[in-house]
N, C-alpha and C positions, 0 to 999 in steps of 0.2 A: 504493500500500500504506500510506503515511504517512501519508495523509489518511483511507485509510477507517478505522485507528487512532484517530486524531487525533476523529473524528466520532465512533466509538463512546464515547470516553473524555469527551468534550466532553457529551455524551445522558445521562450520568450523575448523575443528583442528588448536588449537595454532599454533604445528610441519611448518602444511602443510602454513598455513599464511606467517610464517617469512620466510620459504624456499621459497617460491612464491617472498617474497620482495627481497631475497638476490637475489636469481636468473635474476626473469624478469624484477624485479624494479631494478636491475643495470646493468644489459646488457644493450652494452656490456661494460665491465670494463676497458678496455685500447682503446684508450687515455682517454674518457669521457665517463660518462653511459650518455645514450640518456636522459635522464628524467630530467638530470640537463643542458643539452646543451638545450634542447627542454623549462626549465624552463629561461633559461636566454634568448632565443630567445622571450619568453612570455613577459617579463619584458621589455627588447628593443624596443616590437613592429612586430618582425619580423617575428614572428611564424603563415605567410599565407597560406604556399601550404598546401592540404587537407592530403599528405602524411607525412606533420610535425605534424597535428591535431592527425591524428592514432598515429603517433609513441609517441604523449605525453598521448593522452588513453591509448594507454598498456600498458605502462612503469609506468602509474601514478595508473593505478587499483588494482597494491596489494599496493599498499601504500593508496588509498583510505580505500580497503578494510580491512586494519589492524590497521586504525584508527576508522572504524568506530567497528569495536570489540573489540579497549579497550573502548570508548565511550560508547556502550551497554553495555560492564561487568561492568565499574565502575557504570555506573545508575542502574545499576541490583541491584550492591551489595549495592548500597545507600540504593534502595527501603525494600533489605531484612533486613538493618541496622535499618530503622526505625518502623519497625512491631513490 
């Protein structure tokens, strides 16, 4: 399961990663991106209706997703450092 993860997220162009975070991970931009209103509702507690849960998955999946590809590159590049 980790590797087919790991493969999918590794197939992702760097480009298309950061433009996915600047875009959907910060929409929308004025007054607040969801993803930080939707994180401080997490912290308070407040983050219950199901339609606040969606809006912190979307908002939070290219930022998942572009941390977990520098975490695979740099273990990548650890692994080929030590051969």
């Amino acid at each position: 399961m980790l590797q087919t993860v790991r493969e999918l997220v590794m197939n992702l162009p760097w480009g298309f990663t950061i433009l996915f975070c600047l875009t959907m991970g910060l929409a929308p931009f004025v007054p607040l991106p969801h993803l930080w209103e939707k994180l401080k509702m997490l912290y308070s507690g407040t983050l219950i209706r199901p339609i606040d849960w969606f809006d912190f998955l979307m908002h939070g999946t290219p930022w998942l997703l572009l941390i977990l590809k520098i975490i695979f590159t740099v273990t990548e590049n650890k692994v080929n450092l030590n051969r």
